[in-house]
ZAMI-637296 format. One record per residue: residue in one letter; x, y, z of N, C-alpha, C in turn; residue number from 1. Coordinates in pm, whole numbers, plus 50000, padded with zeros to 5 digits. Layout:
// residues N
SITE type   n.x   n.y   n.z  ca.x  ca.y  ca.z   c.x   c.y   c.z seq
SITE    a     X     Y     Z     X     Y     Z     X     Y     Z NUM
...
***
This chain:
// residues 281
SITE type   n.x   n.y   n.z  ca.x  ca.y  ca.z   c.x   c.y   c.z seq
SITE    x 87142 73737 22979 87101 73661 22861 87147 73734 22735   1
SITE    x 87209 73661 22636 87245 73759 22497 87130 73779 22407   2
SITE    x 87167 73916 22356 87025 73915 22260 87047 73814 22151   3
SITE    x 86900 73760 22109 86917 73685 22015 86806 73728 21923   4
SITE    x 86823 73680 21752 86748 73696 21693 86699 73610 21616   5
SITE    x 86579 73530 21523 86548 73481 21463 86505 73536 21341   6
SITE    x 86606 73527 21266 86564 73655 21144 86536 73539 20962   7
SITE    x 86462 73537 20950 86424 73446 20808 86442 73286 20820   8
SITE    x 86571 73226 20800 86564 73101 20798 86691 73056 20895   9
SITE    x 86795 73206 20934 86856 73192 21027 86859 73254 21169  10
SITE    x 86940 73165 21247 86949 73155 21387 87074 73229 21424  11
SITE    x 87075 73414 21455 87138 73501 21487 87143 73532 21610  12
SITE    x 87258 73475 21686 87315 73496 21841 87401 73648 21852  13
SITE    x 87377 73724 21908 87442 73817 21968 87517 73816 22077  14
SITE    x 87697 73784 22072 87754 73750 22188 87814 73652 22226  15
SITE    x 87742 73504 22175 87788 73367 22196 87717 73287 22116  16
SITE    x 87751 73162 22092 87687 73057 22018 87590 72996 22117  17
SITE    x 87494 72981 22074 87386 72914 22118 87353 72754 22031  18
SITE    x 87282 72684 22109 87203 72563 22023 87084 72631 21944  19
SITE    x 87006 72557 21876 86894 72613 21790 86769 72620 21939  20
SITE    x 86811 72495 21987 86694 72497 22084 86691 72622 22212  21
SITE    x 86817 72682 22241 86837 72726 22302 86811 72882 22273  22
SITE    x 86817 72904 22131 86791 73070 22043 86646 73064 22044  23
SITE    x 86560 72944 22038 86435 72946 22010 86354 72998 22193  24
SITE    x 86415 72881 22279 86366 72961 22380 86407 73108 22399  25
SITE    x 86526 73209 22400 86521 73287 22406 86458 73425 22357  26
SITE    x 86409 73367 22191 86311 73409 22110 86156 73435 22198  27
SITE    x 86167 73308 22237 86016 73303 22309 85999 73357 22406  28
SITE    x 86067 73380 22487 86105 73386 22658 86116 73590 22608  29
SITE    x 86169 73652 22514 86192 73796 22477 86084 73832 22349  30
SITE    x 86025 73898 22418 85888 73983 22267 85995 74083 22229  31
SITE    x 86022 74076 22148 86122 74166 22107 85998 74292 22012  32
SITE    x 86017 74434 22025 85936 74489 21928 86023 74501 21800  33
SITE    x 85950 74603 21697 86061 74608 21573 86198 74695 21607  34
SITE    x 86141 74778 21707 86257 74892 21732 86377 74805 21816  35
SITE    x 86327 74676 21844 86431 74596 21950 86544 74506 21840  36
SITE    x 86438 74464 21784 86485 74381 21648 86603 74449 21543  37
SITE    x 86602 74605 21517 86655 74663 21431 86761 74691 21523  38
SITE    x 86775 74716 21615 86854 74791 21690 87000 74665 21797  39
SITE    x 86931 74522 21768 87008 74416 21782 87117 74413 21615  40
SITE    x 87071 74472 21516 87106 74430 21382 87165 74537 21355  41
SITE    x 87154 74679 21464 87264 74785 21457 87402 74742 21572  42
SITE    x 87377 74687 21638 87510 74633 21700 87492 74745 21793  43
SITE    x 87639 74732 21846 87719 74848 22004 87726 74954 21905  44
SITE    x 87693 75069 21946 87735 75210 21892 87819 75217 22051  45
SITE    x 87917 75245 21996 88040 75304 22127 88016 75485 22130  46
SITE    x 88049 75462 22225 88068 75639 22282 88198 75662 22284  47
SITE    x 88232 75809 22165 88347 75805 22172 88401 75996 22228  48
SITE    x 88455 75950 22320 88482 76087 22392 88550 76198 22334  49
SITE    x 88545 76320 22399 88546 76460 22316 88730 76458 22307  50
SITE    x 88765 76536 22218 88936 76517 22233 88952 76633 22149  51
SITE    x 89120 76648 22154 89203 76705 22034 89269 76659 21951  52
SITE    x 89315 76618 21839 89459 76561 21755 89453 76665 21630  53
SITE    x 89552 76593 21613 89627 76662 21461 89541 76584 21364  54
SITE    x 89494 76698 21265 89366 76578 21107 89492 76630 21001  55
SITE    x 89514 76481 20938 89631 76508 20823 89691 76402 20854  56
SITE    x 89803 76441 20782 89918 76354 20742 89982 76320 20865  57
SITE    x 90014 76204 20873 90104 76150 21026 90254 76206 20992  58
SITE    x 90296 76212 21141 90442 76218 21162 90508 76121 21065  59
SITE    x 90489 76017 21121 90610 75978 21011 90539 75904 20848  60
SITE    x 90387 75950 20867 90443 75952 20717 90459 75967 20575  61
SITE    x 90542 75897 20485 90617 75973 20411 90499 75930 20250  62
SITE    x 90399 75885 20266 90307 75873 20145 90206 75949 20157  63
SITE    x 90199 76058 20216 90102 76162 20231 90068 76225 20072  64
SITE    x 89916 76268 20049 89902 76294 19907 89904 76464 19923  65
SITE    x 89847 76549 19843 89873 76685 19849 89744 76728 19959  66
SITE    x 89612 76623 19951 89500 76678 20004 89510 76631 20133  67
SITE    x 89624 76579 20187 89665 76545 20334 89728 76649 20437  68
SITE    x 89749 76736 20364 89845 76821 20406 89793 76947 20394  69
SITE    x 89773 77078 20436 89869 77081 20574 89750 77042 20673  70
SITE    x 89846 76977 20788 89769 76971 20894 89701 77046 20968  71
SITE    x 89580 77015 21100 89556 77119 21132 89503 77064 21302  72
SITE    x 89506 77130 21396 89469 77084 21533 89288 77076 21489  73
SITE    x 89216 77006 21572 89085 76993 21572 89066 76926 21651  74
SITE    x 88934 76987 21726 88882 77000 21874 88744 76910 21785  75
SITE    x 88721 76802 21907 88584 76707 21881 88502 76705 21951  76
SITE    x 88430 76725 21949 88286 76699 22082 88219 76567 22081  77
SITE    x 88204 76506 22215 88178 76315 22228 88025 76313 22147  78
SITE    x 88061 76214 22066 87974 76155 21978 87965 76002 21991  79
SITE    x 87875 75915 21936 87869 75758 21900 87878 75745 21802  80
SITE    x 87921 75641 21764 87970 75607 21658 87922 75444 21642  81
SITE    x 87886 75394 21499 87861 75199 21566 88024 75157 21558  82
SITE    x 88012 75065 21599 88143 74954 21657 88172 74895 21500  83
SITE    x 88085 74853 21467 88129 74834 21302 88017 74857 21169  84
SITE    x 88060 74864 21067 88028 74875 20962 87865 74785 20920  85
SITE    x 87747 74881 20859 87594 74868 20858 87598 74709 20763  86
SITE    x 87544 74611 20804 87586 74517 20751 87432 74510 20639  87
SITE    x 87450 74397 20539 87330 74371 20458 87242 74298 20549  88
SITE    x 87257 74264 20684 87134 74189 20740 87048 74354 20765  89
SITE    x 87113 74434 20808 87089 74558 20855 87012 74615 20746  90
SITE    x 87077 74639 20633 87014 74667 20475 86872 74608 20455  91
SITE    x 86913 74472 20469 86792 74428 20449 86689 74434 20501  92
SITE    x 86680 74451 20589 86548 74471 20714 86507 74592 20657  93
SITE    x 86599 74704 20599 86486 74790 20528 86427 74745 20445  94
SITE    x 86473 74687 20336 86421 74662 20215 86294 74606 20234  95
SITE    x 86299 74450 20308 86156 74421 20351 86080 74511 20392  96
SITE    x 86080 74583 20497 86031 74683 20542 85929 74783 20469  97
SITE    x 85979 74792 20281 85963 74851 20221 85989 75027 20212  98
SITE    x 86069 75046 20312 86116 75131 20326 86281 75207 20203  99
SITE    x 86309 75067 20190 86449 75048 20111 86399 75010 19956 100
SITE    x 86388 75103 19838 86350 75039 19728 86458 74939 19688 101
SITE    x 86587 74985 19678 86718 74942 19602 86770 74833 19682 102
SITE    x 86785 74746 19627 86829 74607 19660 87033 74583 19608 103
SITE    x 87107 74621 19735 87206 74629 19681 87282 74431 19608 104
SITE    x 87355 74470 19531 87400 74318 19457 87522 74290 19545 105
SITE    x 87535 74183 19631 87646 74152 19700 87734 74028 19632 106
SITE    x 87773 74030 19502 87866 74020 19382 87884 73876 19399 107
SITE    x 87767 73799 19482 87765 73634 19525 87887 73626 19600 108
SITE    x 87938 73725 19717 88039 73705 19802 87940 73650 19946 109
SITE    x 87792 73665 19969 87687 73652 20071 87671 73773 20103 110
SITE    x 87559 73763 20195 87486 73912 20283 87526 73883 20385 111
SITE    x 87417 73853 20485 87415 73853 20649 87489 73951 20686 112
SITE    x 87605 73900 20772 87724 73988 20835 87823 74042 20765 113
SITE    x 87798 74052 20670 87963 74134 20574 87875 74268 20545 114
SITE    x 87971 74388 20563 87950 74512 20538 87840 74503 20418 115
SITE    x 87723 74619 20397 87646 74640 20291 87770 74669 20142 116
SITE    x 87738 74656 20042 87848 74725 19964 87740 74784 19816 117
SITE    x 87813 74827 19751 87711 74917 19631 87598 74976 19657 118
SITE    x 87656 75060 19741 87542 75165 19835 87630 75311 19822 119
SITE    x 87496 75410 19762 87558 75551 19738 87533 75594 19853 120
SITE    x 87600 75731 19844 87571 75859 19954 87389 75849 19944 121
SITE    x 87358 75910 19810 87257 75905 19813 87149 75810 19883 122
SITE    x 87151 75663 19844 87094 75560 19870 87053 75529 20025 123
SITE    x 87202 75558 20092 87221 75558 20247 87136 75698 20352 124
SITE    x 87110 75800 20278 87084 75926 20304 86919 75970 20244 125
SITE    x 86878 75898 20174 86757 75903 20110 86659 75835 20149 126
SITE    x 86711 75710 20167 86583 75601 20211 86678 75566 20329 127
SITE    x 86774 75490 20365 86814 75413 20503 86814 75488 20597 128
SITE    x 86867 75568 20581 86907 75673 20765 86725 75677 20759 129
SITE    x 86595 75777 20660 86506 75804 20736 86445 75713 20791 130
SITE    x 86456 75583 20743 86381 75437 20765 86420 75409 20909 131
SITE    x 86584 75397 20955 86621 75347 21072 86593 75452 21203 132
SITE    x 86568 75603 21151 86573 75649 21245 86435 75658 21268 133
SITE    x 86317 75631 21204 86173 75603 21221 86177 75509 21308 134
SITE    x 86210 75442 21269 86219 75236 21340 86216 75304 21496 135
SITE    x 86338 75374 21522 86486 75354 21655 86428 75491 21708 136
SITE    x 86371 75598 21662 86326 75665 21729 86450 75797 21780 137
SITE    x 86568 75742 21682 86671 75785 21746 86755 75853 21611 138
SITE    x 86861 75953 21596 86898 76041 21540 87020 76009 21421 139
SITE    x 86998 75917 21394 87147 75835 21310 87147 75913 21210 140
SITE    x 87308 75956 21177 87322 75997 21123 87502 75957 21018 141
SITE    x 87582 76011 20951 87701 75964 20834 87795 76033 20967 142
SITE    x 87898 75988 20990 87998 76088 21083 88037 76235 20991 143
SITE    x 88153 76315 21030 88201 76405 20931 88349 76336 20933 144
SITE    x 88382 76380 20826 88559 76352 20795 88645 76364 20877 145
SITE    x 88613 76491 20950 88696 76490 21110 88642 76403 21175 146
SITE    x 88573 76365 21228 88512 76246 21312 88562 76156 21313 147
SITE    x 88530 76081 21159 88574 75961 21144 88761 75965 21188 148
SITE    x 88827 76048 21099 88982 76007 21138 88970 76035 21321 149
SITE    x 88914 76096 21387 88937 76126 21519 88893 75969 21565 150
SITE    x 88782 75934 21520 88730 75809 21585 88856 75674 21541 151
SITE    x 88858 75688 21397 88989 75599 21340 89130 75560 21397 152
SITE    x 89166 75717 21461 89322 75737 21543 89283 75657 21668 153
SITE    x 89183 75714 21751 89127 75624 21854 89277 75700 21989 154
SITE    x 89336 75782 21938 89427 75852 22079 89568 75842 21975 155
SITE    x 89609 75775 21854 89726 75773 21767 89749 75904 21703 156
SITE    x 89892 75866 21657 89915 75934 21545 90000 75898 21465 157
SITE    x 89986 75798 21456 90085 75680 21365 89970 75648 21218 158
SITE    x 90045 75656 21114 89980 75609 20993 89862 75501 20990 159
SITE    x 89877 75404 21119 89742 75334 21122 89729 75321 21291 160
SITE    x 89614 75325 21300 89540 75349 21465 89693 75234 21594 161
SITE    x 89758 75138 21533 89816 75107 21607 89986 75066 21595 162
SITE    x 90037 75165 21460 90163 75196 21430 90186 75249 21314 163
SITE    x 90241 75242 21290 90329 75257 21116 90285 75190 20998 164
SITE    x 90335 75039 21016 90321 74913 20951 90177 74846 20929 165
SITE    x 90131 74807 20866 90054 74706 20853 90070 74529 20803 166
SITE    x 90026 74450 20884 89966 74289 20836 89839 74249 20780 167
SITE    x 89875 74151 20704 89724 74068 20654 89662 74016 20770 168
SITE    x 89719 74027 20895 89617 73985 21009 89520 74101 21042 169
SITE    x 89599 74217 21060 89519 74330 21102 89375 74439 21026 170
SITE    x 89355 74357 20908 89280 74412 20833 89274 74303 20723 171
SITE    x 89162 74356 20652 89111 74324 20489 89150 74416 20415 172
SITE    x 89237 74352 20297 89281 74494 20237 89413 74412 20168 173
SITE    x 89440 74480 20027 89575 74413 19960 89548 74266 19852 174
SITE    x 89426 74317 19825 89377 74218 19731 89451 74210 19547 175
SITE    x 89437 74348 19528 89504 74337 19377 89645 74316 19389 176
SITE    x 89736 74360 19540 89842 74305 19554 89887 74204 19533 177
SITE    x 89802 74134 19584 89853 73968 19602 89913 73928 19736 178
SITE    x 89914 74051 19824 89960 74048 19931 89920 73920 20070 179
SITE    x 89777 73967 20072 89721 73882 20176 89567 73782 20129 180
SITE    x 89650 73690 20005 89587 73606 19985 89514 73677 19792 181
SITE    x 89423 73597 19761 89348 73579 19638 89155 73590 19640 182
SITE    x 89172 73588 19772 88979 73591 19828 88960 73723 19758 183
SITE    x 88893 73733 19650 88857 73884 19634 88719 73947 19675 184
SITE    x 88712 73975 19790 88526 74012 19857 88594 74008 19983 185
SITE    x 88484 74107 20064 88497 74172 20152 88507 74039 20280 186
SITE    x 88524 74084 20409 88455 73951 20536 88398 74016 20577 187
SITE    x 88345 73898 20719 88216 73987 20792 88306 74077 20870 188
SITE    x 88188 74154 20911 88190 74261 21015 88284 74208 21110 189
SITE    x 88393 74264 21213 88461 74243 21336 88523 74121 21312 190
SITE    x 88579 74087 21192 88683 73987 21208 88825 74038 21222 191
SITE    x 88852 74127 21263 88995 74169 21294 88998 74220 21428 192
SITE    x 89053 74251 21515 89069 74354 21594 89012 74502 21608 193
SITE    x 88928 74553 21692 88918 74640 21736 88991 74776 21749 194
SITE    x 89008 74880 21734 89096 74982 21775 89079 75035 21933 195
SITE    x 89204 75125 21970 89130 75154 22103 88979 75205 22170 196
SITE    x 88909 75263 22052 88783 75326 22075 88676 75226 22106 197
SITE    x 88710 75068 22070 88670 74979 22032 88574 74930 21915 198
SITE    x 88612 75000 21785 88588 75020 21627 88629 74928 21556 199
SITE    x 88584 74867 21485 88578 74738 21353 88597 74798 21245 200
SITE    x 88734 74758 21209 88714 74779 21045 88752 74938 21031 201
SITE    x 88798 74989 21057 88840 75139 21078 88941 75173 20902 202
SITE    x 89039 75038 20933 89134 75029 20819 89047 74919 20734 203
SITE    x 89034 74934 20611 89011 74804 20517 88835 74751 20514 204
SITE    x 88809 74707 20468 88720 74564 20420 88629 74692 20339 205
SITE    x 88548 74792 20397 88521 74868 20250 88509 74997 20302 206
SITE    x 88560 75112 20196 88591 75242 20204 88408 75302 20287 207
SITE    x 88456 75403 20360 88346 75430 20437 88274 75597 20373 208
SITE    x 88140 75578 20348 88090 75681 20319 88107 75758 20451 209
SITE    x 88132 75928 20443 88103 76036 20563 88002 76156 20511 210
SITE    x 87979 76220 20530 87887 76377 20524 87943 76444 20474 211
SITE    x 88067 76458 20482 88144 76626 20436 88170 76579 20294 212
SITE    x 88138 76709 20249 88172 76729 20106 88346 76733 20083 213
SITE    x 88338 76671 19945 88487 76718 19913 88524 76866 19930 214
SITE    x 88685 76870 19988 88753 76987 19965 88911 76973 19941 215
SITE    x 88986 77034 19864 89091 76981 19828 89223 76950 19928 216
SITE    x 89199 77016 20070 89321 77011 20141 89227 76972 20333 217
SITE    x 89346 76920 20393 89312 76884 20529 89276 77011 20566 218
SITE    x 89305 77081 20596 89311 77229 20654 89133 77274 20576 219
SITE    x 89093 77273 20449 88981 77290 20387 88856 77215 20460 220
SITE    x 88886 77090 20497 88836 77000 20565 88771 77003 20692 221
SITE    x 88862 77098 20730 88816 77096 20945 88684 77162 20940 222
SITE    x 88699 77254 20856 88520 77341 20822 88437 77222 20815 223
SITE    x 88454 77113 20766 88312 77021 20727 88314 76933 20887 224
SITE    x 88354 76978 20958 88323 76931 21133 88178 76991 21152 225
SITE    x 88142 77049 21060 87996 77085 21122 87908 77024 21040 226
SITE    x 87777 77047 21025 87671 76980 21005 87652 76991 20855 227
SITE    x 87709 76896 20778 87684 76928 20620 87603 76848 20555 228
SITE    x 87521 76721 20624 87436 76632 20588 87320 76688 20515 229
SITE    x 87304 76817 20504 87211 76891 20457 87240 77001 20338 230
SITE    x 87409 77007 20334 87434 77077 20234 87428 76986 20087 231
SITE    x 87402 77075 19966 87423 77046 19860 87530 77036 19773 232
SITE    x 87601 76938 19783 87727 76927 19721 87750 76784 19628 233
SITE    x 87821 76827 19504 87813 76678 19440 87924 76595 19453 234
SITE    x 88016 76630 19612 88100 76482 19564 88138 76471 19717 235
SITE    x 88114 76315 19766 88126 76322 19900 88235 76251 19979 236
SITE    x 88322 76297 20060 88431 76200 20129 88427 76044 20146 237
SITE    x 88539 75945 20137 88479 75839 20197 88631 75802 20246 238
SITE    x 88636 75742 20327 88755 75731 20426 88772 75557 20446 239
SITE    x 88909 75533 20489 88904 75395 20552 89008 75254 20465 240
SITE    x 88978 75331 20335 89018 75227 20241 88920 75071 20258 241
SITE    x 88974 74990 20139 88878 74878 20125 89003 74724 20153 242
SITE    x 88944 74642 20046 88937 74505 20048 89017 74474 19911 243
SITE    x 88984 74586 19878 89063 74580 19702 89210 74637 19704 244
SITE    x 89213 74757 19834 89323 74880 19773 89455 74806 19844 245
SITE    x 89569 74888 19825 89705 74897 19873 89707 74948 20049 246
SITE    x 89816 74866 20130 89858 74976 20225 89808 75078 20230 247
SITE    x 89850 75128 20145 89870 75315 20137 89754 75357 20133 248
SITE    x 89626 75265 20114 89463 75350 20110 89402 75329 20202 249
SITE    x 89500 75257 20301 89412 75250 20450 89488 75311 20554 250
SITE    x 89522 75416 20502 89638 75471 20608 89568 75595 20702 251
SITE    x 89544 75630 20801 89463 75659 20847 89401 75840 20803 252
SITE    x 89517 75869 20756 89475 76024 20708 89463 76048 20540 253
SITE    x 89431 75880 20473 89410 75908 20331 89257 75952 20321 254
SITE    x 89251 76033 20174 89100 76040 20157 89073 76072 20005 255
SITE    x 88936 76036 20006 88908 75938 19878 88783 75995 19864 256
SITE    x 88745 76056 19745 88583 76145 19735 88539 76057 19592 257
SITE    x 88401 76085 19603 88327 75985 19501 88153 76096 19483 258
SITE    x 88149 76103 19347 87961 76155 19343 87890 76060 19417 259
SITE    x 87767 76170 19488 87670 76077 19548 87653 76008 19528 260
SITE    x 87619 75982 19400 87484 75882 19361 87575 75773 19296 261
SITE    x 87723 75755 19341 87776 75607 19295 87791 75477 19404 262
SITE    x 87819 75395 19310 87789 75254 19407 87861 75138 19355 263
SITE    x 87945 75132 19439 88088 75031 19413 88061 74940 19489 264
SITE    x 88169 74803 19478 88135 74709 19540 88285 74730 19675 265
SITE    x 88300 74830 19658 88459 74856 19769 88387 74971 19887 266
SITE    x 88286 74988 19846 88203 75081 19937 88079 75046 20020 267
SITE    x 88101 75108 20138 88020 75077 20278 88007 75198 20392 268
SITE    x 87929 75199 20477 87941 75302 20536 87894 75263 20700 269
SITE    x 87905 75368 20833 87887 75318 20940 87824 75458 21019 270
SITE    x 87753 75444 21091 87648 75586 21145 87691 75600 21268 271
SITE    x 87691 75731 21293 87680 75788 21422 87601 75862 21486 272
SITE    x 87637 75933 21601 87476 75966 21687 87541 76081 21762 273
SITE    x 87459 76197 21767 87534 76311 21810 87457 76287 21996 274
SITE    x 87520 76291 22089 87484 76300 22236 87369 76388 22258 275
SITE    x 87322 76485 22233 87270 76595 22265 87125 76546 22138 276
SITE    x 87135 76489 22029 87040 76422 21939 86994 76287 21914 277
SITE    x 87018 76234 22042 87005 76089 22066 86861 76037 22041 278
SITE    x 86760 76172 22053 86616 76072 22026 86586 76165 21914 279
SITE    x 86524 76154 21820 86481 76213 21717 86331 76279 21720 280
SITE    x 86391 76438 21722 86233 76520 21733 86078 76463 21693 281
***
């Protein structure tokens, strides 16, 4: 049976389309608790296995910035990661909750399923992570900068998780271009393709908050593989590129730092879960 949810005035299928009559029995037929409810509205967290690659600038290529370079080998230990990006249905369930004071503005593009957007480091790290991991019982946490590109490459080493090149099919992204269309706002969650890890949105629709503090070079970087969610630093990585930028800002080893406490409408973020911290002390 797919999970289903009945959340305000809509009828949220997990998996397949249902009739109304058909979400309602399943509603009825499943007591869902809150921790069941939140945790349908966190989606698949994938497990993504321990590895090695190169963090930096790809082989071939040739738009690498100065803080791409030099490369450096880095060893990962298997972590989860979600499948895609914390959406405003997700957001919102804090807010009701009262857990979430800040009510982010989704620029009349809609909520539901499109990535949260105008959400700081702070915001995400202050009130959401302690709220969800109360709920879930479980350890969520921002990936680190190594992470994310390790999770991003997905086994590559090509400028984007599945070559060189990029299309307006394969992502959101190329808006001030003019490239792939005039829609200016993000889409929902998992409308493109997957990467091999099986990850949404890796390239494009909105730049992803991580943990590690800025540092000026890849090589500076591999240090923030450890646990910095707790350090004090005022300006924090965000990876992925958006909905707004060029090619070139969703390329898999670009990176892009911003103060905590800002909140754009090109920004979003996606949690992970360390194996060994799966339930929360």
């Amino acid at each position: 049976m797919a999970l289903s949810l009945l959340y305000g005035c809509q009828y949220i299928v997990y998996g397949e389309k249902h009739s109304k009559q058909q979400v309602t029995a399943e509603v009825n037929q499943t007591a869902l608790s809150l921790k069941d409810t939140i945790l349908i509205l966190v989606g698949d967290v994938v497990s993504i296995p321990a590895g090695s690659y190169t963090m930096g600038c790809s082989i071939a290529d040739n738009e690498c910035m100065e803080s791409e370079i030099p490369t450096s080998n880095q060893s990962i230990s298997a972590f989860k990661l979600m499948a895609a990006e914390v959406t405003f249905d997700l957001w919102d369930a804090c807010v009701n909750a009262g857990a979430c004071s800040y009510i982010p503005y989704d620029r009349g593009w809609g909520r539901g399923n499109r990535p949260v957007i105008n959400v700081s480091y702070d915001d995400i790290t202050g009130q959401f992570i302690p709220w969800l991991n109360n709920v879930t019982h479980l350890a969520f946490r921002l990936p680190s900068e190594a992470e994310w590109e390790y999770a991003a490459r997905a086994g590559s080493a090509t400028k984007y998780s599945w070559g060189n090149s990029i299309r307006c099919a394969q992502a959101r992204f190329a808006h001030f271009e003019g490239r792939c269309g005039n829609d200016k706002q993000t889409v929902p969650v998992k409308s493109y393709s997957a990467n091999a890890f099986g990850l949404y949105d890796m390239h494009g629709n909105v730049w992803e908050w991580t943990q590690s503090c800025w540092n000026d070079s890849a090589i500076e970087a591999v240090n923030n593989n450890s646990d910095t969610q707790n350090t004090d630093c005022a300006l924090r990585m965000l990876r992925g590129g958006s909905w707004s930028g060029g090619a070139g800002s969703l390329r898999v080893s670009r990176r892009f730092f911003l103060a905590s406490a800002v909140r754009f409408d090109n920004g979003g973020f996606r949690l992970a879960l360390d194996l060994e911290k799966t339930t929360k002390q």
